[in-house]
C-alpha positions as CSV (number, residue, x, y, z in Angstrom):
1,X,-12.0,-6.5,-16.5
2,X,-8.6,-4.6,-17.0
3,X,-7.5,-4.0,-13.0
4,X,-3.9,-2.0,-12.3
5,X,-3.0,-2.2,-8.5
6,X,-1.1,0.7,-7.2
7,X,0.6,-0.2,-4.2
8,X,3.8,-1.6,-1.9
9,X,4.6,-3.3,1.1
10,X,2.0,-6.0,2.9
11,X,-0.9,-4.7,1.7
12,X,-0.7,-4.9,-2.1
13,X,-0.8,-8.9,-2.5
14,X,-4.3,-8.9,-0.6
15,X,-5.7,-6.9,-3.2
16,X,-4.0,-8.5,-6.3
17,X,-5.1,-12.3,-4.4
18,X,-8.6,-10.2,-4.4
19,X,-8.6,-9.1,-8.1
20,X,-7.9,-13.0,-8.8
21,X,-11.0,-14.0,-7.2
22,X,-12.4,-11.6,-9.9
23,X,-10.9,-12.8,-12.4
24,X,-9.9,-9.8,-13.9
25,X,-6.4,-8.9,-16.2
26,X,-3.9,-7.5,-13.2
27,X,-1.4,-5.6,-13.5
28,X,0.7,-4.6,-10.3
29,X,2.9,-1.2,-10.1
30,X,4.8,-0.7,-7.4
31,X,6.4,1.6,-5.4
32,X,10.5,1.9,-5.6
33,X,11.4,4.2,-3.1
34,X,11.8,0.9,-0.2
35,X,15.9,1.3,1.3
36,X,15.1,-1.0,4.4
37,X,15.9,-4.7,5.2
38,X,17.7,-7.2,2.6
39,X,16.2,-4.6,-0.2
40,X,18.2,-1.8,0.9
41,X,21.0,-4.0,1.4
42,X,20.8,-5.3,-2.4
43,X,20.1,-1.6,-3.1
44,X,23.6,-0.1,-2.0
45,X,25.5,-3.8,-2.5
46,X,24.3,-4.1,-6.5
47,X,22.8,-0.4,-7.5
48,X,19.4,-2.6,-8.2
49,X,16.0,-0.8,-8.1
50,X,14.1,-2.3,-4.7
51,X,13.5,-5.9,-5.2
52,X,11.7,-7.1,-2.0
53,X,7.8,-5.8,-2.7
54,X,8.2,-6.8,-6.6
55,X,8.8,-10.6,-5.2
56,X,5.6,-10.5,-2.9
57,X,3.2,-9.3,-5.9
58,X,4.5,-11.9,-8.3
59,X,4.0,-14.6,-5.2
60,X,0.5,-13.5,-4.9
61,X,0.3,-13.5,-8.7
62,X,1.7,-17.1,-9.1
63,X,0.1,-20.2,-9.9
64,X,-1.0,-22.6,-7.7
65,X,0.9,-25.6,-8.7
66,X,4.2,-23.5,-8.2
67,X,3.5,-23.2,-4.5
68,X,7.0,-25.2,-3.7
69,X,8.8,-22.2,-5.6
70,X,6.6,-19.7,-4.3
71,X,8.0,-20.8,-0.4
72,X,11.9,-20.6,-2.0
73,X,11.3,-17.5,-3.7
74,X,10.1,-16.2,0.1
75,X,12.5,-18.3,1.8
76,X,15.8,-16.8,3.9
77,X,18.7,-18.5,5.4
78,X,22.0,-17.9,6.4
79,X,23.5,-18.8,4.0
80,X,22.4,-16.3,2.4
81,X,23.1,-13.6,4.5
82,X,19.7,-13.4,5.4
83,X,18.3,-12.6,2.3
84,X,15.0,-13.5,0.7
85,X,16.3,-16.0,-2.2
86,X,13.5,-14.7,-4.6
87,X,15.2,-10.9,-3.7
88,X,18.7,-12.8,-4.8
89,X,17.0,-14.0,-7.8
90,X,15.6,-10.9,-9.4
91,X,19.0,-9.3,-8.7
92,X,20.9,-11.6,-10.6
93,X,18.1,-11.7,-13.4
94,X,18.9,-8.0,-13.7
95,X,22.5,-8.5,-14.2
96,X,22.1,-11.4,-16.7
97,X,18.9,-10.4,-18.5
98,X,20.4,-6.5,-18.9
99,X,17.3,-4.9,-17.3
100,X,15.2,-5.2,-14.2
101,X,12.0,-5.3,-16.2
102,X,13.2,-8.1,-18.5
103,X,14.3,-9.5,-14.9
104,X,10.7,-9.8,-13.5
105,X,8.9,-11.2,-16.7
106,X,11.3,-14.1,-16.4
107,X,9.9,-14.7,-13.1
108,X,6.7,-14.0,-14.0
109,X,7.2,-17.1,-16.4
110,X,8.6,-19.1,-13.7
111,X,5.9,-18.8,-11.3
112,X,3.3,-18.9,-14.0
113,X,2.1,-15.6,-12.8
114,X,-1.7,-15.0,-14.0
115,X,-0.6,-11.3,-14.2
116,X,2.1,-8.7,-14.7
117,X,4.0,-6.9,-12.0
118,X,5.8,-3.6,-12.8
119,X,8.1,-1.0,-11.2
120,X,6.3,2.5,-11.0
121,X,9.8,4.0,-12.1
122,X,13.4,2.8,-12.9
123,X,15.1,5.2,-11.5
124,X,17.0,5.4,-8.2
125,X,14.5,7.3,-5.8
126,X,15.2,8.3,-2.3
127,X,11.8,8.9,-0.4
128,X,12.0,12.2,1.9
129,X,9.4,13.2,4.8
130,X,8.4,16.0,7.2
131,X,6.5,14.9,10.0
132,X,3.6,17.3,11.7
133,X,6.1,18.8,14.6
134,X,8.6,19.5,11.9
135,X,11.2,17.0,11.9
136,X,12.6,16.2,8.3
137,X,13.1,13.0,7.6
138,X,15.3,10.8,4.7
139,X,14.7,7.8,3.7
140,X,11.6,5.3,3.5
141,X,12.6,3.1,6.2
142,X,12.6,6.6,8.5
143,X,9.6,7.8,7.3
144,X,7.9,4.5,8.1
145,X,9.1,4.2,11.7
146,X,10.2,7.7,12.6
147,X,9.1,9.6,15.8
148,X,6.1,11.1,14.9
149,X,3.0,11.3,12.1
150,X,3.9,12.7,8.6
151,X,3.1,15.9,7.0
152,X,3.8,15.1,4.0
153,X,6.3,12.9,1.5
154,X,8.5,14.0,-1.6
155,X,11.0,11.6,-3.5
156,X,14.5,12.4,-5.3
157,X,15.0,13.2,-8.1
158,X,11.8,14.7,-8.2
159,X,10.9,14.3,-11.8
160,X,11.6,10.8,-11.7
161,X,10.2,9.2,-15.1
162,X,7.4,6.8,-14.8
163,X,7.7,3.6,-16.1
164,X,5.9,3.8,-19.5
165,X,4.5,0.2,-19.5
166,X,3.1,1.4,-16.4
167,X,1.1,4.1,-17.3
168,X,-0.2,2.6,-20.5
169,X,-1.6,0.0,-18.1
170,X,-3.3,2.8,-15.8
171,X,-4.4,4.4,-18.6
172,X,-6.7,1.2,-20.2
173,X,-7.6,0.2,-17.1
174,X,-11.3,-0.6,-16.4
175,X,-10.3,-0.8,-12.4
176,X,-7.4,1.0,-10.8
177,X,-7.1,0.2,-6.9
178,X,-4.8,1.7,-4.8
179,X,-4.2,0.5,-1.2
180,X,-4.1,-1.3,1.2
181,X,-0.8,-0.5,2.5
182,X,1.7,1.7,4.3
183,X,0.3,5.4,3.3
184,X,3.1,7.5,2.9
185,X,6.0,4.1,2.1
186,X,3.9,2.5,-0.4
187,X,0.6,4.2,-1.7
188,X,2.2,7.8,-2.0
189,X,5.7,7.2,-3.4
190,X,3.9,5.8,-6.6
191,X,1.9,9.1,-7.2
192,X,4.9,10.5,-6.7
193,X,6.2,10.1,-9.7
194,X,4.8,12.4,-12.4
195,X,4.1,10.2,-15.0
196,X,2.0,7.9,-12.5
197,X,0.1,10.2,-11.1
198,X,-1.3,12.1,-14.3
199,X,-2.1,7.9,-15.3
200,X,-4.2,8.3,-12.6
201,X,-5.4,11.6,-13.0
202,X,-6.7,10.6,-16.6
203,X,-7.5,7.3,-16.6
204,X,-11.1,6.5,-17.9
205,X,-11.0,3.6,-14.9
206,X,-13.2,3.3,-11.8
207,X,-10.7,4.7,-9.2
208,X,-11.1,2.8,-5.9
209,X,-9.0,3.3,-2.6
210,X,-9.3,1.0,-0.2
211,X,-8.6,2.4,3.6
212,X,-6.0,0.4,5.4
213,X,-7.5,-1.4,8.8
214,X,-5.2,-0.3,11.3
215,X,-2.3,1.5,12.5
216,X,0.9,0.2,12.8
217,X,3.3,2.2,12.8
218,X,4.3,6.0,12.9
219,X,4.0,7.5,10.0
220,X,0.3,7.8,10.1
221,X,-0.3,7.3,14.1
222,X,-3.7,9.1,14.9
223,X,-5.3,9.7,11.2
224,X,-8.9,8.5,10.5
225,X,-10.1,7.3,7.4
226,X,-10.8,10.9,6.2
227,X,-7.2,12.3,6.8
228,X,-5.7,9.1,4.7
229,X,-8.1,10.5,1.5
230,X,-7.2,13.8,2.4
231,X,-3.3,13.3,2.3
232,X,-3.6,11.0,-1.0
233,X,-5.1,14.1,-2.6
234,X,-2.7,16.7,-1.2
235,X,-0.1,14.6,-2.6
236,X,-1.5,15.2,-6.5
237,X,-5.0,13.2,-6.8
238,X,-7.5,15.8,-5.1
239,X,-10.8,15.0,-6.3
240,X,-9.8,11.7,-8.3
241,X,-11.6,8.5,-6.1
242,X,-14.6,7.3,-7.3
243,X,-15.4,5.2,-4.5
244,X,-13.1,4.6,-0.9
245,X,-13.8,1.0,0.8
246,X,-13.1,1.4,4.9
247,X,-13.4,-1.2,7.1
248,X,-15.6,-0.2,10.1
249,X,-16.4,-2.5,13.0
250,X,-16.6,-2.1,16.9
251,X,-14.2,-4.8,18.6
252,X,-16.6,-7.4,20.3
253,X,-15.2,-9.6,23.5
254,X,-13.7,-12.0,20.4
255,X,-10.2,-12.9,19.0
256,X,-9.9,-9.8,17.6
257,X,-10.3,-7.6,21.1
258,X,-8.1,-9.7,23.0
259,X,-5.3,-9.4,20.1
260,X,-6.0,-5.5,20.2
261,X,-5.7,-5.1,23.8
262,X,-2.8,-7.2,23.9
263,X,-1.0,-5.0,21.4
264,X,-2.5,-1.8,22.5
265,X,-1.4,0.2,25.7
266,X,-5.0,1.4,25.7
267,X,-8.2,1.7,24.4
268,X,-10.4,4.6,24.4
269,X,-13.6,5.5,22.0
270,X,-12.5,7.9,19.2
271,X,-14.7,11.4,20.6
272,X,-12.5,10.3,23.8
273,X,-9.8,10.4,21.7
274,X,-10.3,13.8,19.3
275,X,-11.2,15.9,23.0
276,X,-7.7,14.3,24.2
277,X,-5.9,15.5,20.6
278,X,-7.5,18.7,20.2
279,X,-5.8,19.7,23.6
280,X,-2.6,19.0,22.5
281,X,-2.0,18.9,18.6
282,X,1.3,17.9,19.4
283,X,0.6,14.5,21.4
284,X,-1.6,13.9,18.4
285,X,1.1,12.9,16.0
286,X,3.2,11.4,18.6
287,X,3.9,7.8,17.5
288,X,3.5,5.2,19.9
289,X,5.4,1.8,20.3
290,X,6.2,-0.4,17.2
291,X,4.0,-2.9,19.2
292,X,0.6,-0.7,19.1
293,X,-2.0,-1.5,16.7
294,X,-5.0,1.0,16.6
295,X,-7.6,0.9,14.3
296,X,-8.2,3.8,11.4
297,X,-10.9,6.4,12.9
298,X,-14.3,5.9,10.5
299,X,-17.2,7.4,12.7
300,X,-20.3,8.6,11.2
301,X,-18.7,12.3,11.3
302,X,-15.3,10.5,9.2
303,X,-18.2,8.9,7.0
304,X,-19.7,12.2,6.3
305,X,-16.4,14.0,5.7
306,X,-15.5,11.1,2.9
307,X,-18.8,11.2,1.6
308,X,-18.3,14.6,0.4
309,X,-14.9,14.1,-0.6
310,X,-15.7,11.5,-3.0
311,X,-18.2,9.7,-5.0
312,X,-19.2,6.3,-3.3
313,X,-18.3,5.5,0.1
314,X,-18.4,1.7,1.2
315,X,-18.1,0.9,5.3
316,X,-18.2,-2.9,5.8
317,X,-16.5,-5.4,8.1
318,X,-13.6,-6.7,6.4
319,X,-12.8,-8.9,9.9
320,X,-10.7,-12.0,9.2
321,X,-12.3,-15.4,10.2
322,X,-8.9,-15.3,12.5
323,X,-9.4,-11.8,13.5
324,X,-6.0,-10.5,12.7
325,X,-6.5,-7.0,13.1
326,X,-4.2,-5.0,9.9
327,X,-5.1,-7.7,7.2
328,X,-8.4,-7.8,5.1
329,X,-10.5,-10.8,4.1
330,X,-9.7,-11.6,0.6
331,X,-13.3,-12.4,-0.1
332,X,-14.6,-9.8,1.7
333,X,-12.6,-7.4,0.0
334,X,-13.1,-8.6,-3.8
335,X,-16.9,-8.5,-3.1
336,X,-16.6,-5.4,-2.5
337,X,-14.8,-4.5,-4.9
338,X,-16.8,-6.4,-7.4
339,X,-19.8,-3.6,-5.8
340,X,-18.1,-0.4,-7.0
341,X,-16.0,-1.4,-10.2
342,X,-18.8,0.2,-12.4
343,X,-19.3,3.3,-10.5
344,X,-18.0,6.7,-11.9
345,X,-17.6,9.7,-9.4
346,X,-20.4,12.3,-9.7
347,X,-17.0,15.1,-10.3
348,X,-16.5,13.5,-13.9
């Protein structure tokens, strides 16, 4: 099975480690709009397209008996000015090799990568945001911890050409997954980009999104499961998922309560919650502490609102065995997965 991840960030190595499991024919594209961290440094210092989320797909893509490389690819030290040494690497390989793309297929040949991992554009994209009281916001790594919620996302240039390989792979893909990750830093900036999102758009492919876990940090503070679809779509895919996975489970007196309330200020059911945010609109998209971890709203009414938003709807636990709230079992995940790669929506 032909699989293209669409992603960024965290999130995207779980599902490419998932597609393994599978073992389907990955490829990765991912988002270029990052400017935080050593990849923003690297960014201004060299001119380089985003390194830092490229180096985490091909770790999750790598073979198992480069695991020693994998850890110095991932590796920081002073020395180094704090920079990963696998972000240091690419960079150079783009100066040597003439091209970032020729760049990451020599590491995919180091780290004996069982798939391919490819920018969603070469160009030099700044992400932009406005956030739901107004505020306008530049730069990914202000969207992603700014004051309040999003509105919605726009990059510059904004006809920013897609990376061709890229889209062909979309394009004779038998499984395109996008998610999980950071919504509006590294789902979004990839649809985005023109080119990418008419892949998507037009792809023959079982479309599949799968609903991040939790909350974490500002740009999508408050949303439920439902509003993450809904902004995907208003951001050039309306009507194109043929099946969402979300991860729905009430927090038992287990690991995974005591981490919540420990990184929570509070916790209150989500009807307590809407009353509380249909008072005030505006406290709704307030962000709360980098700390705070809340879980993504998917109540029977979110159910419902998906299920007519889309074709297949799939709520399962995707708990950890070590209960760490944001991250999805692997194996949880690519059985699922596994479940909805035939299905075609009931729009086509």
């Amino acid at each position: 099975m032909r699989a293209v991840s669409i992603g960024g960030g965290t999130g995207q190595p779980a599902t490419l480690r998932a597609l393994r499991m599978l073992g389907c024919d990955i490829t990765a594209v991912v988002a270029m709009a990052d400017d935080g961290g050593s990849t923003g440094r690297l960014r201004r210092e060299s001119g380089t397209v985003p390194p830092g989320d490229i180096r985490n797909c091909l770790v999750a893509l790598a073979s198992p008996d480069r695991d020693l490389l994998c850890r110095a690819f991932q590796s920081r030290h002073s020395y180094a000015n704090g920079h990963p040494l696998g972000n240091l690497l690419i960079t150079a390989l783009s100066e040597e090799a003439g091209s970032f793309p020729a760049a990451v297929a020599e590491c995919e040949r180091m780290l004996g990568c069982v798939g391919r991992v490819m920018p969603s554009t070469l160009d030099d994209v700044t992400l932009w945001g406005m956030t739901r009281d107004g505020r306008k916001l530049d730069g990914e790594s202000m969207v992603g911890h700014g004051p309040c919620t999003m509105s919605h996302v726009w990059i510059e240039p904004p006809r920013a050409a897609a990376y061709q390989p890229a889209v062909d792979a979309i394009l004779a893909a038998d499984l395109v997954v996008i998610g999980p990750g950071s919504l509006f830093t590294s789902i979004i900036p990839n649809l985005l980009v023109p080119g990418i999102c008419a892949a998507v758009r037009n792809t023959a492919a079982t479309r599949v999104f799968v609903c991040p876990k939790a909350d974490t940090q500002g740009e999508t503070w408050g949303l439920a499961a439902d509003e993450y679809v809904r902004a995907l779509y208003d951001h050039g895919i309306a009507g194109c998922l043929d099946a969402v996975l979300v991860h729905r489970k009430r927090p038992t007196e287990g690991m995974t309560t005591r981490m919540f309330k420990a990184l929570t200020s509070e916790q209150v059911s989500e009807d307590e919650a809407r009353r509380e945010l249909a008072a005030s609109s505006a406290r709704r998209y307030v962000a709360r502490p980098a700390r705070d971890i809340r879980a993504v709203g998917a109540s029977r009414a979110v159910l419902s609102r998906l299920e007519s938003m889309t074709g297949l709807v799939v709520a399962r636990d995707f708990s950890r065995a070590d209960g760490w709230p944001t991250s999805h079992d692997i194996a949880k995940l690519a059985s699922a997965l596994e479940g909805v790669a035939g299905c075609r929506s009931r729009r086509r």
